[in-house]
GUBA-905414 format. One line per 8 residues: for each residue x, y, z of C-alpha. Coordinates in steps of 0.5 Angstrom, whole numbers, plus 500, padded with zeros to 3 digits. Example, Ala and Ser with C-alpha at 12.3 -4.5 7.8 and 13.67 -1.06 7.14 Angstrom:
2
525:491:516; 527:498:514 $
***
This chain:
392
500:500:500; 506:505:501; 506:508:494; 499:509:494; 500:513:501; 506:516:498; 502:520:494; 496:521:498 $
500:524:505; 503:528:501; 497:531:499; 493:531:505; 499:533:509; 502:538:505; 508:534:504; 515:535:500 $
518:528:495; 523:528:501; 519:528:507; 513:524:504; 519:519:503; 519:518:511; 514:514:509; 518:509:505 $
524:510:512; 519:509:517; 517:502:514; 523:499:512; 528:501:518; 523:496:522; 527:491:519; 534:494:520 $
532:495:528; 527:489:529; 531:483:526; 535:481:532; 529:481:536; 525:478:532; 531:472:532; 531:473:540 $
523:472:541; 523:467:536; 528:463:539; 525:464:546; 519:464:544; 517:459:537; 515:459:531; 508:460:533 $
508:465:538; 513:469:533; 508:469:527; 502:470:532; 505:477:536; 507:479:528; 500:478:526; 498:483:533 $
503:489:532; 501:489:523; 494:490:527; 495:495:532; 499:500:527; 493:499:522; 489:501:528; 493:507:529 $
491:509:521; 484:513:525; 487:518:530; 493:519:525; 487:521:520; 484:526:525; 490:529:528; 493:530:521 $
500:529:524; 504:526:519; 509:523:525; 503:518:529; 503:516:521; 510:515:520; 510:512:527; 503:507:525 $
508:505:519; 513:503:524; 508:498:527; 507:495:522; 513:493:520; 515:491:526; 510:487:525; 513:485:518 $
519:483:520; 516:479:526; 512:474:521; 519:474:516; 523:472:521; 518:467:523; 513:464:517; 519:463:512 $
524:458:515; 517:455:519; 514:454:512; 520:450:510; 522:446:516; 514:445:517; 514:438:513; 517:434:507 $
524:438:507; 525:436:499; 520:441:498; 520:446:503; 523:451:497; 517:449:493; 512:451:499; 516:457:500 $
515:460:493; 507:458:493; 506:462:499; 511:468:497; 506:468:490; 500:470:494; 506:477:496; 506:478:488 $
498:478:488; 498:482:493; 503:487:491; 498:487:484; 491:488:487; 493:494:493; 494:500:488; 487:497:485 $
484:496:492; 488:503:495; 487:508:488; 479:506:489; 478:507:496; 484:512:498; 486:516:492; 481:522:491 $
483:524:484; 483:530:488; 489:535:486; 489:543:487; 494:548:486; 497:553:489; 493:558:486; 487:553:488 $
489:553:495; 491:560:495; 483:561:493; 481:558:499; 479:560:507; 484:557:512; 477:553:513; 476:550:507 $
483:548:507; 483:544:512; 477:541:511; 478:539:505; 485:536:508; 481:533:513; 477:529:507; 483:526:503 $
486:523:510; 480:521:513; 479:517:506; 485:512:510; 482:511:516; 476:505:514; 482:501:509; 485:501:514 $
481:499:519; 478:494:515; 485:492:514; 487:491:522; 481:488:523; 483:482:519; 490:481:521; 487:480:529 $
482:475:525; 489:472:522; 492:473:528; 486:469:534; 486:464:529; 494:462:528; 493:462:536; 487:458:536 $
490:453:532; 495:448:533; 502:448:530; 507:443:531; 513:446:535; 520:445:531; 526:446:534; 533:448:530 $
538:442:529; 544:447:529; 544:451:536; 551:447:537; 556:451:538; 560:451:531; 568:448:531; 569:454:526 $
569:460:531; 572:466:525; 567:472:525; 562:472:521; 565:479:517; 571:475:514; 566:472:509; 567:477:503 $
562:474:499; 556:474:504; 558:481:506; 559:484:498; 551:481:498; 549:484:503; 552:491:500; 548:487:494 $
541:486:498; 542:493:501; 542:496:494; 537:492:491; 532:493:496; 532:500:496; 532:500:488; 526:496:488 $
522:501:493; 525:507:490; 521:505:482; 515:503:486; 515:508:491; 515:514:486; 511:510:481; 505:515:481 $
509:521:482; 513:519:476; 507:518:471; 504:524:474; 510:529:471; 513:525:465; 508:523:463; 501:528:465 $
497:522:467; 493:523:473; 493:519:481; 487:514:479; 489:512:473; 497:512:474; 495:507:481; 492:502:475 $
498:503:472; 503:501:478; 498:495:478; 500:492:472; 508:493:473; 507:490:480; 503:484:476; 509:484:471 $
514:484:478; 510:477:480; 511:473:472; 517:476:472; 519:471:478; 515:466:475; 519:466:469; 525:468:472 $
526:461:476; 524:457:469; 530:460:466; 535:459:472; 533:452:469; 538:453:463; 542:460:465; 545:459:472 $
542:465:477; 548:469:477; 549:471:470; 541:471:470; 543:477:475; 547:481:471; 544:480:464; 537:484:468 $
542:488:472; 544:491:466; 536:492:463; 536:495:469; 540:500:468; 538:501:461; 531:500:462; 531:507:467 $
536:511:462; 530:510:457; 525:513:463; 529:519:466; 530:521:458; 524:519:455; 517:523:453; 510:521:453 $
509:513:455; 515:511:453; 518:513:460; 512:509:463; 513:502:459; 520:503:461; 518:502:469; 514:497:468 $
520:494:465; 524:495:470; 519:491:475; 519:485:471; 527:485:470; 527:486:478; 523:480:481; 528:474:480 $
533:480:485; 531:479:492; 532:471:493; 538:470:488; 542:475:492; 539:471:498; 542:465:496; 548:467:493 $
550:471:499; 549:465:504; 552:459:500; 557:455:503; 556:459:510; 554:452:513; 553:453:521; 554:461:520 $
549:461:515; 542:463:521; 547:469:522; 549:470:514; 541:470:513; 540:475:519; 544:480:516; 542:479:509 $
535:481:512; 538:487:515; 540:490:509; 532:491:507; 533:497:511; 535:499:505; 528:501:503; 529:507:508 $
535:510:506; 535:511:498; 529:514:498; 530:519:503; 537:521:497; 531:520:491; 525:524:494; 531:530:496 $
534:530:489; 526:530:485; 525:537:490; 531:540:487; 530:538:480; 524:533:478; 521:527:479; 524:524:473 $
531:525:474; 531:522:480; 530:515:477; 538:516:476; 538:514:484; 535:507:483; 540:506:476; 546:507:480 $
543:502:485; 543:496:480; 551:497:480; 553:494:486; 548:488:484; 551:487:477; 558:488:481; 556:481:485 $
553:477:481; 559:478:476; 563:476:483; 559:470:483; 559:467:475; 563:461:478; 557:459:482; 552:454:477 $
546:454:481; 543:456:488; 536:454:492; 532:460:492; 531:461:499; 527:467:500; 523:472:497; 522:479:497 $
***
């Protein structure tokens, strides 16, 4: 939902592009901050407890969407995202490897993968549930604004963030549903095999490869957030479409990311991941080029492109960072997580460069990141073949 909020707060708070990128921040520094105690109650406390409280904290913050709407302070916003994705991180830390762990281990990847597809699903419907529901179509002015009495004004800002506050009730409502029914059914308790002390003490920091994916993963998130973020916005500019109908656009390159991650795993039948890696790192880059010069639509399909082209990244860069770490890998894994925080810090960069030049030229922020990716994936050309393991 965030980039139909992006758009939407900035217009019924009367934000700049770089402070409703806090929205972005205060999302995925959830991540970056939470992770290790996520890890910590998950290891005290088990799967399930893990996945329950998670479910809790996403609807507590969705609950926080009303009071946030009334007072119209961006900050019990921000502070509602944080919630929410403390949550997240709660449910990432605990459904994934309970996923895998939870029956047949031959084909735990196969039931972690399903269960992520329903990520993509839900990544296509939100701009469509969201631009009808939230997105006013509404967009005055300064000269519009300027006309109006100090009443008017706020009561027109008073309508566009009120439009939050039943979604996202409805949102809470469902996860606390979610949540009661997980607590109320009962689940096998697992326990981790490899608690054991490893005979192999070296840190963690000396693992080169690990290190250079999680600067890889870090990059990439904060890519992929910074091109469906400021999707709206940029259509918007480059290409004069209006907020409802350039929502339905960004469902359909958030349709395009989820086939693209279905195609992508076929063609790792015959491309090894890493070169796969490469070769759409540089599409990327070429894709973006073509967005921040281009005119009219061409910009547009040239972002949709970049969606496609981004879906295999996340769990290849996952898998290739944590080969070969044998007992160090739950602390590999942790880190790559922690490099979601990404998300927080690229768009902040991307949203001060769009209010010091223009949208469209703030899509260089999102090409430069694809770099450090295609530096990886070049590093790991020897690797043939990886079990994706993750996704994002």
């Amino acid at each position: 939902m965030n980039p139909i909020l992006i758009p939407h707060l900035k217009k019924a708070c009367q934000l700049s592009d770089v402070q409703s990128a806090f929205i972005d921040s205060a999302s995925y520094i959830a991540y970056f901050l939470m992770a290790i105690p996520a890890g910590l109650f998950m290891k005290r406390y088990g799967y399930k407890a893990g996945i329950t409280l998670g479910l809790l904290l996403f609807a507590g913050g969705a609950f926080l969407f009303y009071p946030a709407a009334d007072s119209l302070q961006f900050s019990l916003f921000l502070i509602a995202l944080f919630v929410i994705a403390s949550g997240l991180t709660l449910l990432e830390t605990a459904a994934n490897p309970y996923i895998t762990v939870l029956g047949d281990p031959e084909t735990g990847t196969q039931r972690l993968n399903f269960a992520q597809s329903f990520n993509g699903l839900a990544a296509f419907l939100a701009p469509l549930a969201g631009g009808q529901f939230i997105l006013s179509g509404k967009n005055l002015s300064v000269a519009d604004k300027q006309a109006m009495s100090a009443d008017q004004l706020q009561a027109y800002l008073k309508e566009e963030a009120s439009s939050v506050q039943i979604p996202f009730l409805l949102i809470g409502g469902f996860v606390l549903l979610v949540a009661l029914l997980i607590s109320r059914t009962p689940l096998p308790t697992i326990s981790d095999e490899d608690d054991s002390p490893s005979a192999n003490q070296e840190s963690i920091l000396t693992e080169k490869n690990l290190i250079t994916g999680v600067i890889a993963q870090f990059f990439y998130v904060g890519a992929q957030v910074c091109v469906s973020s400021f999707f709206i916005r940029f259509v918007s500019q480059a290409a004069n479409i209006t907020e409802k109908p350039a929502a339905k656009l960004l469902s359909i390159a958030l349709l395009a990311f989820m086939v693209g991650r279905f195609f992508g795993t076929f063609l790792m039948r015959f491309i090894a991941p890493s070169r796969l890696l490469a070769l759409y790192s540089l599409l990327n880059i070429g894709l973006l080029a073509i967005a921040v010069t281009g005119h009219g639509q061409v910009p547009v399909y040239a972002l949709i492109g970049v969606e496609f082209f981004m879906s295999i990244m996340f769990p290849t860069i996952f898998a290739l960072s944590i080969r070969g770490l044998g007992s160090k890998t739950k602390l590999g894994s942790s880190l790559v997580i922690m490099a979601i925080a990404g998300g927080a810090f690229f768009p902040v960069i991307m949203g001060q460069v769009s209010d010091l030049t223009t949208m469209q030229t703030a899509y260089l922020v999102p090409a430069c990141c694809f770099l450090p990716i295609l530096y990886f994936a070049v590093k790991n050309f020897t690797v043939k073949n990886v079990t994706l393991t993750a996704s994002h």
